[in-house]
C-alpha positions, 0 to 999 in steps of 0.5 A, spaced: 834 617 191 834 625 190 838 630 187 845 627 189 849 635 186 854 635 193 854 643 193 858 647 199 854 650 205 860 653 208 866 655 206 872 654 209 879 652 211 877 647 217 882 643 219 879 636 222 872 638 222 868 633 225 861 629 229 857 635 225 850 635 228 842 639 227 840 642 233 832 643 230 830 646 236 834 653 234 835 651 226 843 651 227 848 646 225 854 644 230 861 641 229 868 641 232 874 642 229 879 637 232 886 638 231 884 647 229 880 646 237 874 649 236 867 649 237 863 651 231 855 653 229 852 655 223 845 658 220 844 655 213 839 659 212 842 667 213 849 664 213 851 667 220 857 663 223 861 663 230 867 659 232 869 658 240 876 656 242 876 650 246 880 647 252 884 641 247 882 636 242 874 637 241 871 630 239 864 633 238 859 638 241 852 636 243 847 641 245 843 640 252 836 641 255 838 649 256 840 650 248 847 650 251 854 647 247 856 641 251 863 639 247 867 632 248 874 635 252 880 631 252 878 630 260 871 629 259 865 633 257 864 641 258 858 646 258 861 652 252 859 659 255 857 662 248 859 669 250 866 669 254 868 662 250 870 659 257 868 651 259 866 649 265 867 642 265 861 637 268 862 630 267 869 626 267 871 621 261 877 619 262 879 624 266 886 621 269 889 618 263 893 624 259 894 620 253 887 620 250 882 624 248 875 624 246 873 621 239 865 623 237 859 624 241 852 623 240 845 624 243 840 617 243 833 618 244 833 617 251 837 624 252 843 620 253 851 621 251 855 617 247 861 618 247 867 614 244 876 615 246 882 613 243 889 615 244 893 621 240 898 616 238 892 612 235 896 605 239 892 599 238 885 597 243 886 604 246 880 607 247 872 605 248 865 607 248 861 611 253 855 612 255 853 618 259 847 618 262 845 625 266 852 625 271 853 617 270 858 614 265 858 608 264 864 604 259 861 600 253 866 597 249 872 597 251 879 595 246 877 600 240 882 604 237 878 610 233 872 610 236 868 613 231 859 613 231 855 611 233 848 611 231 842 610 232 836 605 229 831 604 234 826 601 230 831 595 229 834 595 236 841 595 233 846 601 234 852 600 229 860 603 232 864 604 227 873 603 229 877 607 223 883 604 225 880 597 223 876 599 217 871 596 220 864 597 222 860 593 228 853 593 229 850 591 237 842 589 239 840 596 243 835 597 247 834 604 246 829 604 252 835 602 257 841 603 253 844 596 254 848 593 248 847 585 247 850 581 241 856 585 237 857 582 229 861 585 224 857 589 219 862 592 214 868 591 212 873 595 209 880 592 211 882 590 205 880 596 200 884 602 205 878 606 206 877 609 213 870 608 214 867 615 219 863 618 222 855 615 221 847 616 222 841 613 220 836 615 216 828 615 217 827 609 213 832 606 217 838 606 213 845 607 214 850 613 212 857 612 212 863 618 212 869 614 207 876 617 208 881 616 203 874 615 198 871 621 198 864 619 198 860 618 203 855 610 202 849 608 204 846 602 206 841 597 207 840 593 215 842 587 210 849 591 208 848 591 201 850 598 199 844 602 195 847 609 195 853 612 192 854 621 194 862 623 191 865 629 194 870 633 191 874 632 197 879 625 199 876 625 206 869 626 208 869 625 215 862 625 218 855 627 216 848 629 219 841 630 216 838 637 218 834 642 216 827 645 216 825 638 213 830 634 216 831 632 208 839 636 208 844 631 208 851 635 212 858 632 210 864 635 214 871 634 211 878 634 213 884 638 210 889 636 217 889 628 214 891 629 207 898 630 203 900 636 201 900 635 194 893 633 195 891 639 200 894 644 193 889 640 188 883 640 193 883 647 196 875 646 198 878 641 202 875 643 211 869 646 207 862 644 210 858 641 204 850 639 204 846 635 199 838 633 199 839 626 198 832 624 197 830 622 204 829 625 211 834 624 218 832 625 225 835 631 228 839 631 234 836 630 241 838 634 246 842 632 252 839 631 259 844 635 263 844 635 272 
């Protein structure tokens, strides 16, 4: 691996930053704030920053073929209108359930949006794994709890799903032609250890990059589960990252301040911050979403 030093891309006091992603195409950083209800973009490389309001808890932003910001609603996905701050929403997601709300969303190779729900109360089975292909939704997985990911490993046809609630992460045979899911099977598991494991990506080398919350570190694995990777972060609870940058080569890490204690939220005060490091290894950026 490369330089480990986890230094700070961006400081600030978000809440529950979350489902960062880089768009290469305009060089920027997007992710949301869920409980603070925002929509957030950043350049790394002159530091210009810029925040939007959003209609509810946000559970990720992807961008479209037009450069423009789709975010995961509560009700559905939503097209961001940079210059008033207004959303137009395009596509329903559990619209007519009023106790759920988006929880991570992802862009495959083939344009398509992945999009996970789970319940405010956090009941158990509640939420689910979508799949938005152009204007059709198709439910995935159903009796998730916090469905967090997912990512994407083409190259071995497997698409790994993480439920934070569980402590678990599963990975599915994929195929990332049609987007269909085969076989599921347990891939990690972090029952015993109260870890939460997070948001994922994959890297180019086919490795797997898992947020652990409650362990301030972020972990990397091989497709046979063993752990080969180690990143701290002098925060308890990252909560998801995403390679980027001019190379592919900056790893992104972004942290909760909402979920810790209030002796912790004292003793950790670059806690919400946007850290980045340069692990060594490259990641895919983000595709963009085929909107109708």
């Amino acid at each position: 691996m490369g330089d480990l030093d986890v230094d700070v891309a961006l400081h600030l006091r978000a809440e529950h930053a979350e489902g960062p992603i880089w768009d290469a195409l305009s060089a920027r950083l997007w992710w949301v704030d869920v409980t603070g209800e925002r929509v957030n973009c950043f350049d790394p490389v002159s530091g210009a920053y810029s925040s939007w309001r959003t209609p509810g808890q946000p559970g990720g932003v992807v961008i479209d073929s037009t450069g423009d910001p789709v975010v995961a609603t509560p009700r559905g996905l939503a097209v961001l209108d940079r210059e008033t701050g207004s959303s137009t929403h395009c596509v329903p997601i559990e619209a007519d359930v009023a106790d759920t709300r988006a929880n991570d969303a992802k862009v495959d190779s083939a344009s398509r949006v992945w999009v996970g729900t789970m319940a405010y109360d956090k009941r158990p089975r509640g939420g689910a794994l979508y799949c938005v292909d152009g204007d059709r939704v198709t439910q995935m997985v159903d009796e998730l709890t916090i469905s967090n990911g997912p990512a994407f490993d083409d190259d071995a046809g497997r698409l790994y799903l993480a439920d934070t609630a569980l402590g678990i992460v599963d990975v599915f045979e994929f195929d990332p032609a049609s987007g269909r899911l085969g076989d599921r099977r347990p891939f990690l598991n972090f029952r015993e250890s109260d870890i939460w494991p997070d948001g994922m990506t994959v890297d180019n080398d086919g490795m797997l990059w898992v947020a652990l919350g409650k362990a301030g570190a972020v972990h990397r694995y091989d497709r046979s589960a063993r752990l080969v990777a180690v990143l701290e972060i002098p925060t308890s609870n990252p909560t998801s990252i995403a390679f980027g940058g001019v190379d592919g080569g900056d790893l992104f890490i972004t942290t909760s301040w909402f979920d810790l204690e209030e002796d912790d939220r004292l003793s950790q005060p670059l806690a919400g911050a946007i850290y980045s490091c340069r692990p060594g290894v490259t990641g895919a950026s983000s595709p963009r979403y085929r909107r109708p």
